[in-house]
Structure formats: structure tokens, C-alpha cells
C-alpha positions as CSV (number, residue, x, y, z in Angstrom):
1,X,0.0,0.0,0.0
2,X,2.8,2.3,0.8
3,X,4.3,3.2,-2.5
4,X,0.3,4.0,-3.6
5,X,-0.5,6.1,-1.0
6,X,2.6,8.0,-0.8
7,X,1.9,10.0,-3.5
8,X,-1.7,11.3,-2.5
9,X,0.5,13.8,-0.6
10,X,2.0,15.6,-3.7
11,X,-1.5,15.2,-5.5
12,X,-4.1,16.4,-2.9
13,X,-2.7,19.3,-0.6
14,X,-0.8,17.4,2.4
15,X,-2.8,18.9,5.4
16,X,-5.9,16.9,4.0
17,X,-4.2,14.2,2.9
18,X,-2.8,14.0,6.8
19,X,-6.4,14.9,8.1
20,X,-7.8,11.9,5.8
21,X,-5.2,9.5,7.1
22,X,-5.4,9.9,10.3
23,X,-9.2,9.9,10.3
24,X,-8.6,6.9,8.3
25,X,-6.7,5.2,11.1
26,X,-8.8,6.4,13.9
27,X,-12.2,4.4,12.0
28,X,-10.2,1.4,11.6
29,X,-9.3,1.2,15.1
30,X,-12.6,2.5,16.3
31,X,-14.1,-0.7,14.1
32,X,-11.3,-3.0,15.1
33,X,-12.4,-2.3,19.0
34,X,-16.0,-2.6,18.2
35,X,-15.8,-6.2,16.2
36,X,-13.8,-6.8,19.3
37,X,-16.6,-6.2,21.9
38,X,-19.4,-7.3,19.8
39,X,-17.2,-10.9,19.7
40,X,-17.2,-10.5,15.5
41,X,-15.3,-12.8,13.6
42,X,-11.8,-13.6,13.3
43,X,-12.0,-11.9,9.9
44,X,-13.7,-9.2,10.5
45,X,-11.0,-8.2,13.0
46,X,-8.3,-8.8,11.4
47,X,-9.6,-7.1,8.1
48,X,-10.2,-3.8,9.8
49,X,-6.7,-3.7,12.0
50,X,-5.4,-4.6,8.8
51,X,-7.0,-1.4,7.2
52,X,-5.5,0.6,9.8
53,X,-2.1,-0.3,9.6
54,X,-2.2,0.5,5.7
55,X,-3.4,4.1,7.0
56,X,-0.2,4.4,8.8
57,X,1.5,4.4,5.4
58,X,-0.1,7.3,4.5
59,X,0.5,9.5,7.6
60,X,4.0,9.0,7.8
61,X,5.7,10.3,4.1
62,X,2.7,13.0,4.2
63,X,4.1,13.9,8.0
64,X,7.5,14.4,6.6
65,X,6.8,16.1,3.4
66,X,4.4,19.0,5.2
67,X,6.9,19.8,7.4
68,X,9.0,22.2,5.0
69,X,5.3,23.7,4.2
70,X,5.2,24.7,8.0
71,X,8.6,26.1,8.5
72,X,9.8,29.6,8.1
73,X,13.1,28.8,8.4
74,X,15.9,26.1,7.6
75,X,16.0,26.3,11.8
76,X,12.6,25.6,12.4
77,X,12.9,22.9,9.4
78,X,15.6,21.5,11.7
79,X,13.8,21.9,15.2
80,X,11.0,20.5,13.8
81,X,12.5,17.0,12.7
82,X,14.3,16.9,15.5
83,X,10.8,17.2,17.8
84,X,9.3,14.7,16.1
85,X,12.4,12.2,15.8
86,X,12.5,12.4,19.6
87,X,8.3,11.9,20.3
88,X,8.5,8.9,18.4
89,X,11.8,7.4,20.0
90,X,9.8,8.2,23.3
91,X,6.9,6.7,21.8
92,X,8.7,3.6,21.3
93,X,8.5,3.4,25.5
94,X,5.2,5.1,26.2
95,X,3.4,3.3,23.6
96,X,4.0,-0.6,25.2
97,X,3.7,0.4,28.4
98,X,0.2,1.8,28.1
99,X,-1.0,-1.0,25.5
100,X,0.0,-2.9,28.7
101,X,-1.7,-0.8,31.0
102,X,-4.9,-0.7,28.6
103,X,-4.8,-4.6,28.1
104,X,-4.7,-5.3,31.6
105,X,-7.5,-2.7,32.3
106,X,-10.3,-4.0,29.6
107,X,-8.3,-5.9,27.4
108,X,-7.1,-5.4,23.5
109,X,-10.9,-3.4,22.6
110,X,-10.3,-0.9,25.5
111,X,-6.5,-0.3,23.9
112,X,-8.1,0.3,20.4
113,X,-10.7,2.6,21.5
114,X,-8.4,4.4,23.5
115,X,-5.8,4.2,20.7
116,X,-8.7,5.6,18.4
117,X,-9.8,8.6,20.3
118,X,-5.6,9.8,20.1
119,X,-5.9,9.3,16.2
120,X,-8.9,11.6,16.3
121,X,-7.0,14.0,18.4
122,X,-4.8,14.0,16.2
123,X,-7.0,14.3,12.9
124,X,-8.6,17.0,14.7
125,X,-5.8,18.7,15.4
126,X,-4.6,18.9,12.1
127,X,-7.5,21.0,10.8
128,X,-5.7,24.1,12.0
129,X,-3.1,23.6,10.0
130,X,-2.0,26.6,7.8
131,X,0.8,24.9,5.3
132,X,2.8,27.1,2.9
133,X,1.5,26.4,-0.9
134,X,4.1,23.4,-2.0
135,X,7.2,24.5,-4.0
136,X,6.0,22.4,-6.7
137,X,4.4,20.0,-7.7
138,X,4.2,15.6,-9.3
139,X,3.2,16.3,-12.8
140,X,2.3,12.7,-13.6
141,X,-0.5,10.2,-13.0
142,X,0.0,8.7,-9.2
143,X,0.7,5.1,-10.8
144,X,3.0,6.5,-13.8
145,X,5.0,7.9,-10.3
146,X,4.9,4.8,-8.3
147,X,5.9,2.7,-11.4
148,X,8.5,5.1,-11.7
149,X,9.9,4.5,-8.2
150,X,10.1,0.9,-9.0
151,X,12.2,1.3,-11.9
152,X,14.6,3.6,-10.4
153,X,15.3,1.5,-7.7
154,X,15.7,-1.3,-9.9
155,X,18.3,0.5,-11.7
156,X,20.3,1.9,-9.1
157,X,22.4,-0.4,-6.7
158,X,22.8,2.0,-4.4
159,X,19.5,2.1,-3.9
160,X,18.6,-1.3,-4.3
161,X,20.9,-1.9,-1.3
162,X,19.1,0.7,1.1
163,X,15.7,-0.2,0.4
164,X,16.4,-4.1,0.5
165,X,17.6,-3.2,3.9
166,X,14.8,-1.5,5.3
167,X,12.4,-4.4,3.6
168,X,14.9,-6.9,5.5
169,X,14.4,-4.4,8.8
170,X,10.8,-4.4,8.2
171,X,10.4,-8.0,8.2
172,X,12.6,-8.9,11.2
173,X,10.7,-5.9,13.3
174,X,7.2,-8.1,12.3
175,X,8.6,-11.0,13.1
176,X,9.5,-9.4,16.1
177,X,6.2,-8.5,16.9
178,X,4.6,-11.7,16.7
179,X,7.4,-13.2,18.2
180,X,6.8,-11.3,21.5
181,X,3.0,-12.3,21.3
182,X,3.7,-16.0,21.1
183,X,6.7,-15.9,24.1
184,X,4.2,-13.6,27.1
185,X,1.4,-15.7,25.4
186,X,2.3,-19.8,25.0
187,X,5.7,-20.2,25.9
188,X,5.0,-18.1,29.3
189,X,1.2,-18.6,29.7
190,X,1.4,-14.9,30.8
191,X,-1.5,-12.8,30.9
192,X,-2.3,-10.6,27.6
193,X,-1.3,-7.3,28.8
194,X,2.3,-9.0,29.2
195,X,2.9,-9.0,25.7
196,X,2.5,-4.7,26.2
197,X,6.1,-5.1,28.6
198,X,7.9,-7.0,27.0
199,X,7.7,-5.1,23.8
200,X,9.1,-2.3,25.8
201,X,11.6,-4.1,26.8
202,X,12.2,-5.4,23.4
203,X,12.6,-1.6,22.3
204,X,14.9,-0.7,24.8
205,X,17.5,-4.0,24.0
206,X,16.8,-2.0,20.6
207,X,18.8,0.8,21.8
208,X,21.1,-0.7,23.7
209,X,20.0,-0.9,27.0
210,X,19.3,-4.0,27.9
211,X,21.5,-5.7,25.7
């Protein structure tokens, strides 16, 4: 979904296209919860959490791109990627630790619905958003761009090298995930709101700290 949806940015100005993704996200989740508490199917479940983790694809290039829209200087460029480099790092900590909290409290539809209302937040706050008009702008068809992404990473080694890496780092981190799942869940028999700790530890051995 990714290399579709990151060019809505550059086609649609990015404050909506940020607006619509996170609003995206915060339905998904707000579904996912309520399949959860109405005992829904399997399907149904993982179909819409599914839905909302393609919304996160949109969110984050769009994120990135707005922000030379916002500044007024190359300073406030650079304060302003540094900000949000260090909420997500932190985010990395906060994030388990309340899924944990949340799971323990009313289990995984409670963390959704809480997890939903923040993406709202978030949508809503967006709306006052005053960006610059964009420097300039993708002159071809969204797929004609996307198929054009392909291609040059197909001919460049460089870049085949870097974005085979993040694929491979992409696909370890999932692994990751359900990796934790399965250890708090049936190698443990720990209760579900484990799994929240010991991703945060699993992000701080990340960093070094545990390790």
C-alpha cells in the first residue's frame, strides 16, 4: 500500500491528505475495538486492523513532506524534525507500556478505543493547520510515479541496497512483533497485557540498553 498512498501527498494538498489519514486510522481502530466487543469474527477483525495499519502508510511520508510547508526557516525545518524524531523514540517506551496498561485494564478493545480517540486527536488537530502552498508539484499520474519509483530503484544499486535493507528491517521488526506475542502468550502462559512489557523491553534492547 505504501508506494500507492505516498503519493496522494504531492496530489491532494498534504494537510488533507494528513487529516484523511489519520481519520482513516482512527475508524479502523474504532471498528477494530468494536468487532472486538461485539465478539465479531476472526475476519472481521483482522480485516479492519489490517486497514489501519495500511493508514499508517499514508500518515508518515505526508508527515515528513508537510513539514518544510510549516517552516519559516531552515532552523525551524531542523527543530521541527528533530521534535518529532525524539516523540516517536519516546513513543517507542510510552506506547507498550500503556498498551499494557490498557490490556490489563479491559483488554485489546479498550487499547483500540483508546488508541482511536488519540488518532482523532490527532486528525482534529490537524485541521488548523495553515501549510505554505508546495514548491512544486508531481506532474504525472499517481501510478505512472509509483511505477516510476520501482524502476529507479531497480536500476540503481545504491539504492537497491538501502531499500532491501529496510524491507529486511521491516520483516525482522514483524517478526519481532509476533514473536513477543507468542513468548508472554504460550511459551510463558502470561496474561495478555504482558505482551505490552515486554515489547518495551524489546525496544529498549533496541537501543542498547538492555543488551
Amino acid at each position: 500500500v505504501a508506494p500507492l498512498t505516498s503519493v496522494i501527498g504531492d496530489e491532494v494538498r498534504r494537510d488533507r491528505a494528513l487529516f484523511a489519514g489519520y481519520a482513516a486510522q482512527a475508524a479502523a481502530l474504532a471498528g477494530t475495538a468494536g468487532a472486538i466487543f461485539a465478539d465479531a469474527p476472526v475476519a472481521l477483525v483482522y480485516g479492519l486492523a489490517a486497514i489501519a495499519t495500511a493508514c499508517m502508510t499514508l500518515t508518515r511520508p505526508v508527515q515528513s513532506a508537510l513539514f518544510p510547508q510549516l517552516a519559516h526557516s531552515p532552523d525551524q525545518l531542523v527543530a521541527a524534525n528533530v521534535v518529532a524524531g525524539s516523540i516517536s523514540a519516546a513513543m517507542l517506551f510510552v506506547g507498550p507500556v500503556a498498551s499494557g496498561v490498557l490490556l490489563a485494564l479491559g483488554g485489546a478493545g479498550l487499547a483500540l478505543a483508546v488508541f482511536s480517540g488519540l488518532l482523532l486527536t490527532s486528525a482534529l488537530l490537524v485541521v488548523r493547520l495553515k501549510p505554505h502552498p508546495p514548491s512544486a508539484r508531481i506532474g504525472g499520474p499517481p501510478l505512472h510515479e509509483v511505477a516510476a519509483g520501482f524502476r529507479a530503484v531497480a536500476r540503481e544499486p545504491d539504492q537497491r541496497l538501502v531499500v532491501g535493507l529496510l524491507v529486511g528491517q521491516s520483516f525482522v521488526g514483524g517478526a519481532v512483533d509476533v514473536l513477543v506475542v507468542a513468548v508472554a502468550l504460550d511459551l510463558f502462559e502470561l496474561p495478555s497485557s504482558a505482551v505490552g512489557f515486554l515489547a518495551w523491553a524489546a525496544a529498549l534492547t533496541d537501543i542498547g540498553v538492555l543488551s
